[in-house]
C-alpha positions as CSV (number, residue, x, y, z in Angstrom):
1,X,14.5,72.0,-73.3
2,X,13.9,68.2,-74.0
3,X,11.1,66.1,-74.0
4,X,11.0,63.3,-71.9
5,X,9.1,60.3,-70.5
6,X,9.4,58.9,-67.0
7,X,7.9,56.3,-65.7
8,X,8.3,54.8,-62.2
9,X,7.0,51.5,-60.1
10,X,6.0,52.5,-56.2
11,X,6.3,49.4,-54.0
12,X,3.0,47.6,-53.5
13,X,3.2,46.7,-49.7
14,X,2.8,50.9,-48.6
15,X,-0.5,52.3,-47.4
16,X,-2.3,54.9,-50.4
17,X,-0.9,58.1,-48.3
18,X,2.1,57.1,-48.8
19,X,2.5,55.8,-52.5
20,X,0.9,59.2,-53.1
21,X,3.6,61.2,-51.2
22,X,6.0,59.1,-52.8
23,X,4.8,60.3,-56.6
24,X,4.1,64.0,-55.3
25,X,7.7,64.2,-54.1
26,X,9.1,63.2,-57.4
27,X,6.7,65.3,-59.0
28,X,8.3,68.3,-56.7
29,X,11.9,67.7,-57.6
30,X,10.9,67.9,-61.3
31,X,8.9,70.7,-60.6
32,X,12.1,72.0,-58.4
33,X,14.1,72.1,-61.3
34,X,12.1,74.2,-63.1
35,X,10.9,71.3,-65.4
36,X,7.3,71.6,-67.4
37,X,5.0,68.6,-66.6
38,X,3.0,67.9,-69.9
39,X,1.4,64.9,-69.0
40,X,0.8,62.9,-65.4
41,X,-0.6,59.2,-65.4
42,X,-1.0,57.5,-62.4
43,X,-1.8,53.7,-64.1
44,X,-2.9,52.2,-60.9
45,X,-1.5,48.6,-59.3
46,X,-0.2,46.3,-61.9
47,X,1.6,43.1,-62.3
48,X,4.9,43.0,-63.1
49,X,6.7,41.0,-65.9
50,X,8.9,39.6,-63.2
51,X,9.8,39.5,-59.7
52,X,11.3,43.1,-58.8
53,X,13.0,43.1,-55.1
54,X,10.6,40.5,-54.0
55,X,7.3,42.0,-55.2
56,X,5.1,40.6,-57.9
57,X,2.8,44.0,-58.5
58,X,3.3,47.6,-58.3
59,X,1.8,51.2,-58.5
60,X,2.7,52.7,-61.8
61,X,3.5,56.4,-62.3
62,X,3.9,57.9,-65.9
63,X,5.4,61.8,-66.4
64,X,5.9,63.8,-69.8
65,X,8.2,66.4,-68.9
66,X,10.0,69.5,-70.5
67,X,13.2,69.7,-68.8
68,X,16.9,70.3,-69.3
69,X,19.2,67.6,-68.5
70,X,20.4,68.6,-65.6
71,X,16.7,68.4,-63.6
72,X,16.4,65.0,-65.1
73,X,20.0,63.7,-63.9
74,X,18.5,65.4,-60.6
75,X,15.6,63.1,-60.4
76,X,17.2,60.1,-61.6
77,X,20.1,60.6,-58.6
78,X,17.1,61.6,-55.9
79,X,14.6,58.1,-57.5
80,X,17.8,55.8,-57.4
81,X,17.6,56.6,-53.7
82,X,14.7,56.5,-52.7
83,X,13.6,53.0,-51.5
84,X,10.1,53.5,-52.2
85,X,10.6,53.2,-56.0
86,X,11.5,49.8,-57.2
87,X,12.3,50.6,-60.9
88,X,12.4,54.0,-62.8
89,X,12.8,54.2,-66.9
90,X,13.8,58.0,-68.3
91,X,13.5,58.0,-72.5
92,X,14.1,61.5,-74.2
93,X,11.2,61.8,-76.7
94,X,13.1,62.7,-80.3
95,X,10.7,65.4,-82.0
């Protein structure tokens, strides 16, 4: 297994049920994929560096994971689609 850090931006303009089912569903297809969840940040609403699809702010998400590369192509397919998220970032963590 590697170690990796996700980190995803939920659309601003949602109501706080929703931005929440939106991170618990990624959570799940980590979790799915039998993937080990070390660390989960949620960083709150925060201005981004530039305009992103229209929005100036987002809700930041941070995971460490344990996973094989499989689950994480999984959850980067499955974020891509999902038009909640407006930017996602996957690094693997080098020991």
């Amino acid at each position: 297994m590697n170690k990796y850090e996700i980190m995803f931006i939920v659309r601003p303009d949602m109501e706080e049920a929703e931005i929440k089912k939106t991170a618990e569903d990624m959570k799940k297809v980590l979790t799915d994929g039998k993937a080990t969840i070390a660390e989960e940040k949620n960083m709150g609403q925060r201005e981004l560096a530039y305009e992103v699809k229209k929005f100036k702010t987002g809700y930041y998400f941070l995971f460490v994971v344990e996973a094989e590369s499989e689950v994480i192509d999984e959850f980067a397919r499955v974020v891509g689609i999902n038009e909640s998220v407006i930017r996602h970032l996957i690094v693997k963590v080098e020991d």
